[in-house]
Structures are given as structure tokens and as C-alpha cells.
C-alpha positions in Angstrom: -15.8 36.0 31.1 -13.9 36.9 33.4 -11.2 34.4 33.7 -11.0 35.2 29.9 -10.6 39.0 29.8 -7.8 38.2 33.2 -5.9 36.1 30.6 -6.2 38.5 27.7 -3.4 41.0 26.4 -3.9 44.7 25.4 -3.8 45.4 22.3 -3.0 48.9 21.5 0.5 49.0 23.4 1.1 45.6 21.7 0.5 46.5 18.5 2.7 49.2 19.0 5.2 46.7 19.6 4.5 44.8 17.0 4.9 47.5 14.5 8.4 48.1 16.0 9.0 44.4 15.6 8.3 45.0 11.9 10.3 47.8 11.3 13.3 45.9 12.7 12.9 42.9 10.6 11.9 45.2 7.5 15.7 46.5 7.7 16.8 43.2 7.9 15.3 42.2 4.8 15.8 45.2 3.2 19.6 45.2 3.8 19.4 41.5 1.6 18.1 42.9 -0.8 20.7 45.8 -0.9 18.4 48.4 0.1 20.3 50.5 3.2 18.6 53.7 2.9 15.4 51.8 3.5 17.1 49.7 6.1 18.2 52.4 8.4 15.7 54.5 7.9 13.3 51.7 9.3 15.5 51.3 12.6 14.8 54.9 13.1 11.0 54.1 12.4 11.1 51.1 15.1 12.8 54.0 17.4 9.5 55.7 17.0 7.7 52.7 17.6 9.9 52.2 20.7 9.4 54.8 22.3 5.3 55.1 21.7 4.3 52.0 23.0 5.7 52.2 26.8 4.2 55.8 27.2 0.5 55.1 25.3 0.5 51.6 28.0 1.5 54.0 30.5 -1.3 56.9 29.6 -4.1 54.0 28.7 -3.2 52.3 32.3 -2.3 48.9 30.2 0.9 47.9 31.4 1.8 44.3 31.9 4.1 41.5 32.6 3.5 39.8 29.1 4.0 43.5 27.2 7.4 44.1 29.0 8.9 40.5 27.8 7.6 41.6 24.5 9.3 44.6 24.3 12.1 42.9 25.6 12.0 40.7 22.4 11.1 43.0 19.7 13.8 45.0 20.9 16.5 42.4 20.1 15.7 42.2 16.9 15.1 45.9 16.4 17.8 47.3 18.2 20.6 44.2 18.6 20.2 41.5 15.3 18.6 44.4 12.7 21.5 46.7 13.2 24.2 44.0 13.4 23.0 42.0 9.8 22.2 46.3 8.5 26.1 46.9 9.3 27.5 43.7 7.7 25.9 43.3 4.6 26.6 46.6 3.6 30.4 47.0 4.7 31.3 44.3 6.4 31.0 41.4 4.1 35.2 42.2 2.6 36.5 42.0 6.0 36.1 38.0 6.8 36.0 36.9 10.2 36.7 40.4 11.5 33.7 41.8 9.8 31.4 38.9 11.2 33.1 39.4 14.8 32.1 42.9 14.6 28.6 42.1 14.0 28.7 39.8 16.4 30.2 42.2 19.2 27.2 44.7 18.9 24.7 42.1 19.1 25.7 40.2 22.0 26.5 43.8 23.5 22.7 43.9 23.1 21.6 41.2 24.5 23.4 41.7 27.6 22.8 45.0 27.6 18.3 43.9 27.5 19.4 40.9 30.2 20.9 43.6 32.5 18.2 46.0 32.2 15.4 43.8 33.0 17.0 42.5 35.9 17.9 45.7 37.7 14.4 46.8 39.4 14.5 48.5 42.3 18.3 50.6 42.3 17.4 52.8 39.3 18.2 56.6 39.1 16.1 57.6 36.7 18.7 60.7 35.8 21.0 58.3 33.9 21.1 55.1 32.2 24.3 52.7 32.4 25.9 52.1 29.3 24.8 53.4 26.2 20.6 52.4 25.4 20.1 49.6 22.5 17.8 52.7 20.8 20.6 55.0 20.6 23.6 52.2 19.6 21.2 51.4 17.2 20.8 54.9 15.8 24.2 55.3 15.8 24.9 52.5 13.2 21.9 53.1 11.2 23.3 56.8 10.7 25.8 56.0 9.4 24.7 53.8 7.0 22.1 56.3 5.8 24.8 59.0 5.5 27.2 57.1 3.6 23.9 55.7 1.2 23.2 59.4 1.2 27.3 60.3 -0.1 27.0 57.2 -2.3 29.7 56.0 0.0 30.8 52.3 -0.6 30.1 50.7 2.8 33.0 47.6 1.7 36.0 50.9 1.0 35.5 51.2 5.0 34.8 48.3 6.3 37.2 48.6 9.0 35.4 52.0 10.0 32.1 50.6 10.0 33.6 47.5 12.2 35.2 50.0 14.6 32.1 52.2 15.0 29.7 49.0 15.3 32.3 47.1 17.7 32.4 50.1 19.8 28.9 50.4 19.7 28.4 47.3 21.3 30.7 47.7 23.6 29.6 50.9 25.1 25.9 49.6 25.7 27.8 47.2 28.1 29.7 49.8 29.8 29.0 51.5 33.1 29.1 54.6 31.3 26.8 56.9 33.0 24.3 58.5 29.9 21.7 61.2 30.9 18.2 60.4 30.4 16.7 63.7 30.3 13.6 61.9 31.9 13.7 65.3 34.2 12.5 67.6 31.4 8.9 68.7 31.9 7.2 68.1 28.8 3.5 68.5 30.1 4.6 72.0 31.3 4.4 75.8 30.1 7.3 77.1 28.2 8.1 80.1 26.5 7.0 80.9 23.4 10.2 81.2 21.8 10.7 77.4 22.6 8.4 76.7 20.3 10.1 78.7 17.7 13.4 76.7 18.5 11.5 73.6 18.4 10.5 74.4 14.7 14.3 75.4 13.9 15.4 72.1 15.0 12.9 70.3 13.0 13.6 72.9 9.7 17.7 72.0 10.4 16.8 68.4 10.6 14.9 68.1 7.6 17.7 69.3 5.4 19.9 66.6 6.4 18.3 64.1 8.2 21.1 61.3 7.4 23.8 63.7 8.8 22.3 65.4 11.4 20.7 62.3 13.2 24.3 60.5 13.2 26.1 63.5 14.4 23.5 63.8 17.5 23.9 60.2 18.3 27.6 60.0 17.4 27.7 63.1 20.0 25.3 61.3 22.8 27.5 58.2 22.4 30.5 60.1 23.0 29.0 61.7 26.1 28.8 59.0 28.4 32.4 58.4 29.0 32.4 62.1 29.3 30.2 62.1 31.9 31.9 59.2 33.7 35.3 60.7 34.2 34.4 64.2 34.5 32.1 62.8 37.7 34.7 60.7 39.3 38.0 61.7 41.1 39.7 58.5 40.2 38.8 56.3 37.4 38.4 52.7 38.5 37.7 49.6 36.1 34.5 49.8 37.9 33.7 52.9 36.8 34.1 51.5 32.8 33.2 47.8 32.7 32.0 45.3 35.1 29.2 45.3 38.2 29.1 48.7 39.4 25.9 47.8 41.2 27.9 48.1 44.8 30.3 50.6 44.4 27.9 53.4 42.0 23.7 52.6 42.5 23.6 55.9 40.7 24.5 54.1 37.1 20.9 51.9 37.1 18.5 52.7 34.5 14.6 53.2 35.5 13.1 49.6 34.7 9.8 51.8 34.9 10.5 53.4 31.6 11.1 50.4 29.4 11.1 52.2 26.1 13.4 54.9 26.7 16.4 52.9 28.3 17.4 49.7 26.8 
């Protein structure tokens, strides 16, 4: 019995995980069948997802080896292939081999973008993350899709745009950008009770244009990074862009503890 229970895997964060994993490959499907507004709206479900299962394994005291590598996974596919295959079939199919390359940019930006994260343990400042987070790149393409489903925008009249914005994307989650993480916001603590009045603003001004108002915030947070770089350095270096900043800026490293919020 218990050799069996040592060898088992908790279920609830990994269900959690799963359902992420589902959301991801629901966009995917749904962006064959020409369905976008379903598509993106999905990667903003598996966001949800996302960021639920790392805090409940955390709170339930279920964290494991197995759960990170599946995270790891799902999180390709939600965050790096879903967005990618979302992005090209609906405006990137006209442009050729550029419109594949694009595609193709963001999710190998991804993937290396997963690979460096889950080897950096140990040099994290848990203030930023370096380069842009899979979540957020994702978010950022998945916008804007959903706004220009929600504009009846033909996706193929700017393909070029959409292969700029999801290039880029893919490039800044490999950057050494520094991003905050607002992991220092108290969120068990008192607050006034105005915030909780501001709170309810932001949700009212979110639900009357969620498609626009989601892209501009993550179109905003991606734009912040370099921002943050050059306004924090005296002299910008290629270090300080691309490359391994591990020697020269420890302060870049994202938190390997919080494996939802920093991909």
C-alpha cells in the first residue's frame, strides 16, 4: 500500500492541468473549423487553468516532480503550438512561407522560452520574469484575434500585421527583457474598502469589451518589458536584449517556484 500511494499522482492539481491541456487543444480545433472567437477565448480559459493549478498544489501541499513536467507540457501546447496554428489559420494562410515562418517563430520562441525556465532554479528574483511569460505572449495573440472576430475583421487583409505581432511575440518570450511579476502584491492582506469598489470597476470596464480591453492590457504588459530594460540600465548591451544574461544580470531569472505564473 504503500509503495503504491508513493508511486501515485495527485489528482486535483493535475486535473487542473489537464483541463488547461484541453482548453489549448480545444482552440486548436476550433481554429480548423473556423471558429476564432471560440479559439481565443479558450486560450484565455487555459490561462485560468494555468494559473489555478500551481497555487491549489501549492495550498493542498501536492506539489511534485511529475506535475511540474506536466505543466511543462500542457503549456506547450496551450501557450506555444495552440496560439501559433490559432494565428495562422486565421491570417496567415495568404502569406506563404512567411506566414508559416511566423508561426513557427512564436512557437519555437516557446519552447525555449519553457526549456529556459525549467532549467533556471536557484538564481530567480521573484520581482521579474526574463522575457515575456508563454501566458501573456499567448494572450497577446489570442487578443487579437478575438478583437478582430469581434470587428468582423478579415484576419488574411492583415496578414502581415498578424505575422509581425505573432513573430514579435515569440521573440520577446526569448528576450532578457526584464517583465514585473507583481508576485509582491499582498493578496491575503487588508485593503481599503474603496479597493474593492475599484476591483468591481475594473471587472464592469472589462465586461464591456473584453476582446479589446484584454489585448490592450497585454499589448501594454508586452510593451513594458523593454521599457523596463532600458529605463534600468545606463548602457544597453546585447546582453541586456538577447542572449545569457545569467552572469552579467541574476536579477532577470524568473521564480521556478511559481510555475504557473512565469512561463
Amino acid at each position: 500500500m504503500t509503495e503504491q500511494k508513493r508511486r501515485g499522482i495527485y489528482l486535483l492539481p493535475n486535473l487542473l492541468t489537464t483541463a488547461g491541456l484541453f482548453s489549448g487543444f480545444f482552440a486548436i480545433v476550433s481554429s480548423m473549423n473556423g471558429r476564432f472567437e471560440a479559439a481565443a477565448v479558450a486560450i484565455f480559459v487555459a490561462m485560468i487553468f494555468d494559473g489555478l493549478d500551481g497555487r491549489v498544489a501549492r495550498m493542498t501541499n501536492t506539489q511534485s516532480e511529475f506535475g511540474a513536467e506536466y505543466d511543462s507540457m500542457a503549456d506547450m501546447v496551450s501557450f506555444g503550438v495552440a496560439p501559433a496554428l490559432v494565428a495562422y489559420n486565421w491570417g496567415l494562410t495568404g502569406l506563404g512561407k512567411i506566414g508559416w515562418l511566423a508561426a513557427f517563430i512564436y512557437v519555437a520562441g516557446a519552447a525555449l522560452r519553457l526549456a529556459r525556465f525549467n532549467t533556471q532554479i536557484g538564481v530567480a528574483d521573484s520581482r521579474y520574469f526574463q522575457g515575456l511569460a508563454s501566458p501573456a505572449a499567448a494572450a497577446l495573440v489570442a487578443g487579437l484575434i478575438w478583437v478582430g472576430v469581434e470587428y468582423d475583421i478579415n484576419g488574411q487583409d492583415y496578414g502581415i500585421i498578424v505575422a509581425i505581432i505573432t513573430g514579435v511575440a515569440g521573440l520577446l518570450m526569448v528576450s532578457n527583457f526584464k517583465y514585473n511579476s507583481f508576485k509582491e502584491l499582498n493578496l491575503s492582506g487588508k485593503v481599503p474598502f474603496v479597493a474593492l469598489l475599484l476591483i468591481m470597476l475594473i471587472f464592469v470596464v472589462v465586461a464591456t469589451e473584453p476582446a479589446l480591453i484584454l489585448f490592450i492590457v497585454f499589448a501594454l504588459y508586452s510593451l513594458s518589458g523593454p521599457i523596463n530594460t532600458f529605463r534600468t540600465v545606463d548602457k544597453v548591451r546585447l546582453e541586456d536584449v538577447v542572449g545569457d544574461a545569467a552572469e552579467h544580470d541574476e536579477d532577470c531569472h524568473p521564480d521556478k517556484n511559481s510555475k504557473t505564473e512565469d512561463k
